[in-house]
C-alpha positions as CSV (number, residue, x, y, z in Angstrom):
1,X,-20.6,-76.3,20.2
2,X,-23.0,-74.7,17.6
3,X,-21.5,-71.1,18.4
4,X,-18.0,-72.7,18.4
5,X,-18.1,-74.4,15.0
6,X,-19.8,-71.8,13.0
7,X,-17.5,-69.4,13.3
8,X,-14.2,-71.2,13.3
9,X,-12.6,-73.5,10.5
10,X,-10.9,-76.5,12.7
11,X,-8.9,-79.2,10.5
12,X,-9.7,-81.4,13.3
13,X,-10.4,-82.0,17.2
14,X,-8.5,-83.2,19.8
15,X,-11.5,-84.3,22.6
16,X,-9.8,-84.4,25.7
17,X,-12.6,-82.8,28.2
18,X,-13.6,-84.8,31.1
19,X,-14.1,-85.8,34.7
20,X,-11.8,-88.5,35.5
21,X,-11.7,-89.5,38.9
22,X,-12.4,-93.5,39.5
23,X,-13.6,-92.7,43.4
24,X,-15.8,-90.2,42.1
25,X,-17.3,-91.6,39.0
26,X,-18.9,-94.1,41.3
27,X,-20.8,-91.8,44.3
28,X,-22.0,-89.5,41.5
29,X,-22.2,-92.1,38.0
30,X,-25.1,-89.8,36.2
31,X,-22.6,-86.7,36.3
32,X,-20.1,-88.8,34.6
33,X,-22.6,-90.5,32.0
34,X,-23.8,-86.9,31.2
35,X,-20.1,-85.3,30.6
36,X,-18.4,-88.2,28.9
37,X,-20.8,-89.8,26.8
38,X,-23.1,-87.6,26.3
39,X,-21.0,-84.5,25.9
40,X,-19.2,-86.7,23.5
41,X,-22.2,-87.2,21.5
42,X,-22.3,-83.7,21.3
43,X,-19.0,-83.0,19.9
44,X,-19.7,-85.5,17.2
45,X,-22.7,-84.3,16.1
46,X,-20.9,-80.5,15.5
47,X,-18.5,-82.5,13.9
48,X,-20.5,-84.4,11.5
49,X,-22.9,-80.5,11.0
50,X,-19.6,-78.7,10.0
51,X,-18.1,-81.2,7.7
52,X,-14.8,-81.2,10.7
53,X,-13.1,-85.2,9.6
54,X,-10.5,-85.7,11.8
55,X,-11.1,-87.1,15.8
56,X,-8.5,-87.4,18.0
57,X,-10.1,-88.7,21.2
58,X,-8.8,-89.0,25.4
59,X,-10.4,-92.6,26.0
60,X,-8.3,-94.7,29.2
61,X,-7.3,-97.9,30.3
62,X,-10.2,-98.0,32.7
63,X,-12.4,-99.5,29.6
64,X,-10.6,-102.3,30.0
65,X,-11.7,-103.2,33.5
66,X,-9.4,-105.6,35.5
67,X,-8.0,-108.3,32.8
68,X,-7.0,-111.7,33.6
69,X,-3.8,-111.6,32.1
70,X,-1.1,-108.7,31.4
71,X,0.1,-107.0,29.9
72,X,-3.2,-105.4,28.4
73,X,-3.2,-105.0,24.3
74,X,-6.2,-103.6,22.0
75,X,-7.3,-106.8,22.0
76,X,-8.0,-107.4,25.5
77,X,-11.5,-107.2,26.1
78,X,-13.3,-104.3,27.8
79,X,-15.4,-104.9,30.9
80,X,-15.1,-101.6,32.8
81,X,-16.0,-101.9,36.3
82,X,-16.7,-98.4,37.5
83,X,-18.7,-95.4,35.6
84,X,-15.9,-93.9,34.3
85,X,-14.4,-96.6,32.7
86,X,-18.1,-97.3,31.3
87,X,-19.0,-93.8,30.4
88,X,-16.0,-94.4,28.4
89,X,-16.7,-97.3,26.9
90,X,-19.8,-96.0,26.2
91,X,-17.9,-92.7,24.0
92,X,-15.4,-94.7,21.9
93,X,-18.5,-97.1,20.7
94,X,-20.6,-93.9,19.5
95,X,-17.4,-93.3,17.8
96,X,-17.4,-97.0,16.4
97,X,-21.0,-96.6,15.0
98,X,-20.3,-92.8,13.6
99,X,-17.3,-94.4,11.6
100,X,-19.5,-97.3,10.4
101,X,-21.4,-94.8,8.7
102,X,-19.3,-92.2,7.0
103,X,-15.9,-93.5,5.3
104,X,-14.6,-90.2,5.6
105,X,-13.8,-89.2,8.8
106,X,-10.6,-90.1,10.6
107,X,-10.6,-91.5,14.1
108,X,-7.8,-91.9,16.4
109,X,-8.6,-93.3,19.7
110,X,-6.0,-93.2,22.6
111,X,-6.5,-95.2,26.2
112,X,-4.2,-93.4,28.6
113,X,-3.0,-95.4,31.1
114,X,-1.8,-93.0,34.7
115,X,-0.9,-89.7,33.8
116,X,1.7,-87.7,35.9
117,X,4.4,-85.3,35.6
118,X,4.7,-81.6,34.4
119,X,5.4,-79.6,31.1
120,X,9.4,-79.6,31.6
121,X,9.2,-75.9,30.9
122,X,6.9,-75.5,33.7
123,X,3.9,-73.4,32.1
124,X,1.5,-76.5,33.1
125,X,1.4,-78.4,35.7
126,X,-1.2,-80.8,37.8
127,X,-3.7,-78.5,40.2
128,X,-7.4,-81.0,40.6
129,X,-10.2,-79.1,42.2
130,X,-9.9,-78.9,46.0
131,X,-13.1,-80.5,46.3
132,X,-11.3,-83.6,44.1
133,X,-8.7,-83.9,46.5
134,X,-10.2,-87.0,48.1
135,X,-10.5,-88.8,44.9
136,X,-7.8,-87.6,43.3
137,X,-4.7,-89.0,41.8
138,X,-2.1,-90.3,43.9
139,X,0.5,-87.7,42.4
140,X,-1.7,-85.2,43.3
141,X,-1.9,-86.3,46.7
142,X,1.7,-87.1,47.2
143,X,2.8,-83.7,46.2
144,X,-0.4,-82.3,48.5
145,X,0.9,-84.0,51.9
146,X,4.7,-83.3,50.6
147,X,3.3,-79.2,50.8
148,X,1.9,-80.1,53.9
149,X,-1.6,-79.5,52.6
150,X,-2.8,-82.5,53.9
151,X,-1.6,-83.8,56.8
152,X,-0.5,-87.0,55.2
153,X,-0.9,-89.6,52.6
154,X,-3.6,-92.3,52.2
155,X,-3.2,-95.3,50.7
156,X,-6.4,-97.3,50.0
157,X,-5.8,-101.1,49.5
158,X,-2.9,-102.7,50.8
159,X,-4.2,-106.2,50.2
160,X,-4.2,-106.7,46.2
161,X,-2.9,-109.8,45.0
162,X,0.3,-107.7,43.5
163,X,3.6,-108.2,45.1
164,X,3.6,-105.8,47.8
165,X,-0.7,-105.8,48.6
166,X,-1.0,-102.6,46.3
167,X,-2.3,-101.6,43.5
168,X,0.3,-101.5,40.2
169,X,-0.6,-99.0,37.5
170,X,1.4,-98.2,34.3
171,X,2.8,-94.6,34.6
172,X,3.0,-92.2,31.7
173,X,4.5,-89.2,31.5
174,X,2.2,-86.3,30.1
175,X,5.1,-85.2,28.0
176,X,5.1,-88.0,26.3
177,X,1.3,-88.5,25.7
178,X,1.7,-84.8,24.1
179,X,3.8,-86.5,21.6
180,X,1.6,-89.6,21.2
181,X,-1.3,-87.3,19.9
182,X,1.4,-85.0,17.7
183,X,2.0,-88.5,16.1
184,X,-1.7,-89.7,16.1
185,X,-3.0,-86.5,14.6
186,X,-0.2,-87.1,12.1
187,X,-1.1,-90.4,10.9
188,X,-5.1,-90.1,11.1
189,X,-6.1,-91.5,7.9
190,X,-10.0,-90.8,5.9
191,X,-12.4,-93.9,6.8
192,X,-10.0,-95.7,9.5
193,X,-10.1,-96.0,12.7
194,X,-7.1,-96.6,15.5
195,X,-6.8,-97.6,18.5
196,X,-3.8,-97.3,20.3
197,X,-2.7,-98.1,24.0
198,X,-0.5,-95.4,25.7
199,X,1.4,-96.3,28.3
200,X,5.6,-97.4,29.4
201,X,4.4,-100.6,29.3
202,X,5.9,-101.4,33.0
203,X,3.8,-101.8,36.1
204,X,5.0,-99.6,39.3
205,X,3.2,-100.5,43.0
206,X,1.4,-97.5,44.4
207,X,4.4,-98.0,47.5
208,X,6.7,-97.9,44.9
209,X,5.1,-94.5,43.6
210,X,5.2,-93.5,47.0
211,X,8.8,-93.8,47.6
212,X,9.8,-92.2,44.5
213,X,7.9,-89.3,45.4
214,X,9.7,-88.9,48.5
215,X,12.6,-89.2,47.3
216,X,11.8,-86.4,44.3
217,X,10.4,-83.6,47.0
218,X,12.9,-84.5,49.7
219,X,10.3,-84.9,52.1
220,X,9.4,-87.7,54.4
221,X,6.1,-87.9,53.7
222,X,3.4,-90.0,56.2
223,X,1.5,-92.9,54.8
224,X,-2.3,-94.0,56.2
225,X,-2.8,-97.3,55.1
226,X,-6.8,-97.8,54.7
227,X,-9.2,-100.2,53.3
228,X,-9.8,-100.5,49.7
229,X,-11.4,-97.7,47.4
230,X,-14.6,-98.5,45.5
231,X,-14.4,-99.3,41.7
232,X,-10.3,-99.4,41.6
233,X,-8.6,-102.7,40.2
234,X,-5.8,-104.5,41.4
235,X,-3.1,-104.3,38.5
236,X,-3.0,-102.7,34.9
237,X,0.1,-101.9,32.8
238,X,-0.1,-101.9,28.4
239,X,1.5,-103.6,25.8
240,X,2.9,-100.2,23.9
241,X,3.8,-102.6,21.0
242,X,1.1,-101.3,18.4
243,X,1.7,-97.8,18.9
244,X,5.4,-98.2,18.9
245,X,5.0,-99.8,15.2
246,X,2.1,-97.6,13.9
247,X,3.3,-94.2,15.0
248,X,6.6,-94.9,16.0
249,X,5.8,-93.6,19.9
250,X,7.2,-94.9,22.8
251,X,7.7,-93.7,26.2
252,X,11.3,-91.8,27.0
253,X,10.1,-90.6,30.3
254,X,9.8,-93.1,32.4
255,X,11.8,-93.1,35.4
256,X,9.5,-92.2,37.9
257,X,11.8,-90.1,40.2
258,X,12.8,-87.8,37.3
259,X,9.2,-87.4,36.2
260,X,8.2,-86.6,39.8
261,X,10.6,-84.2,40.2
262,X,9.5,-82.1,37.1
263,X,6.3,-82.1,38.5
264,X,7.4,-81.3,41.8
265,X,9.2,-78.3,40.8
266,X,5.6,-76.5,39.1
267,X,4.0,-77.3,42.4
268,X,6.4,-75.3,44.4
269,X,6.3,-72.5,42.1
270,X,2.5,-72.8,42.2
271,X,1.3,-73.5,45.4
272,X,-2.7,-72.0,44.4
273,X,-2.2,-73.8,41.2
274,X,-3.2,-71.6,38.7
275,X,-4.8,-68.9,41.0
276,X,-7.3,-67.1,38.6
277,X,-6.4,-68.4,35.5
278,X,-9.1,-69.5,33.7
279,X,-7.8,-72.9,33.4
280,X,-9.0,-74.1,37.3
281,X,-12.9,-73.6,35.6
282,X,-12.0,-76.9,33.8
């Protein structure tokens, strides 16, 4: 960071870097402690040394834990129930503090709630470690069994108390979190801090999600229903209502089919994701 900051000039940092698997996060909790929170620490620290004001920062839904009631809103309290979600946590108070004690810096802090889909141009596109694959993302996975990668798709936790026994997540289209942090960048104001949900704001089941995706790749894929996954929650979808009137964001991508088949589309034209690009050493 040293190196980085003393011989650039940034107008600000967009801190997006980190491990972000919930499976994972909870078999190996110190190397998630270590890269979020204390890596964070790091980048605030170079921040504060080379006089850098503005913070755009990745933060997630998974802060807020499994809440009694939904739709979740900034104000729902956070009581993360796996290491990610705490090591988290843990980031966005440092941040908290740091702005307590210097009235000039700007601070915008976004929770992410389940990112899919693809740049529409298709120059990006989602490629997780291969060692990941087993706590990866369920698009990941879909899109793995619908390549025949993987034999077929498993589905941990089919008894939730959720409509059809699994778990509902709030679906956001990476396209339109790009333009969330255009507009947060944009409205980042000296000595404030904000805090913004990003999600559609509408709860899909992980069968839902599963259907949709077979429907985008054309592909029947086969479903393993197993037992639950350690550290995941039942339901979570936001309440996009402060970021819809602060930074006048809201989701247009958000039929699931349509996203999926964006995504879709990259994986086919990059079946060794990106190959050697430099990108897979994130």
């Amino acid at each position: 960071m040293h190196n980085l900051f003393s011989q650039n000039a940034f107008d600000a940092v967009m801190h997006f870097a980190a491990v972000a698997y919930v499976g994972e996060s909870t078999l190996d909790p110190l190397r998630y402690y270590h890269n979020i929170t204390s890596n964070t620490l790091v980048v605030l620290k170079a921040m504060a040394a080379y006089g850098v004001k503005t913070l755009i920062y990745s933060s997630t839904c998974a802060t807020y834990g499994e809440p009694e009631t939904m739709p979740i809103t900034e104000q729902t309290p956070q009581l993360p129930i796996n290491p990610y979600g705490k090591a988290k946590k843990m980031a966005e108070d440092m941040i908290l503090d740091f702005h307590k004690s210097s009235d000039s810096m700007a601070f915008m802090i976004l929770r992410y709630f389940n990112v899919i889909g693809s740049d529409p141009e298709g120059r990006l596109g989602e490629a997780p470690r291969p060692e990941l694959r087993e706590h990866g993302r369920i698009s990941g996975a879909c899109f793995d069994a619908a390549r025949g990668v993987i034999p077929g798709l498993k589905v941990r936790g089919t008894d939730y108390n959720t409509p059809d026994g699994t778990c509902i997540r709030d679906y956001i289209d990476v396209t339109d979190l790009v333009d969330a942090h255009v507009k947060a960048l944009e409205k980042a104001v000296p000595g404030r801090v904000g805090i913004y949900n990003v999600g559609t704001g509408r709860g899909r089941s992980v069968k839902e999600f599963v259907e949709a995706c077979k429907k985008a790749t054309g592909v029947g894929i086969e479903v393993d229903f197993l037992p639950r996954r350690p550290g995941d929650y039942a339901k979570v979808y936001s309440d996009p209502e402060k970021i819809m009137k602060e930074l006048n964001w809201s989701a247009k991508y958000t039929e699931l089919e349509e996203s999926l088949k964006v995504a879709w589309r990259w994986q086919k034209k990059h079946v060794n994701g990106y190959g050697d690009h430099p990108f897979t050493t994130f």
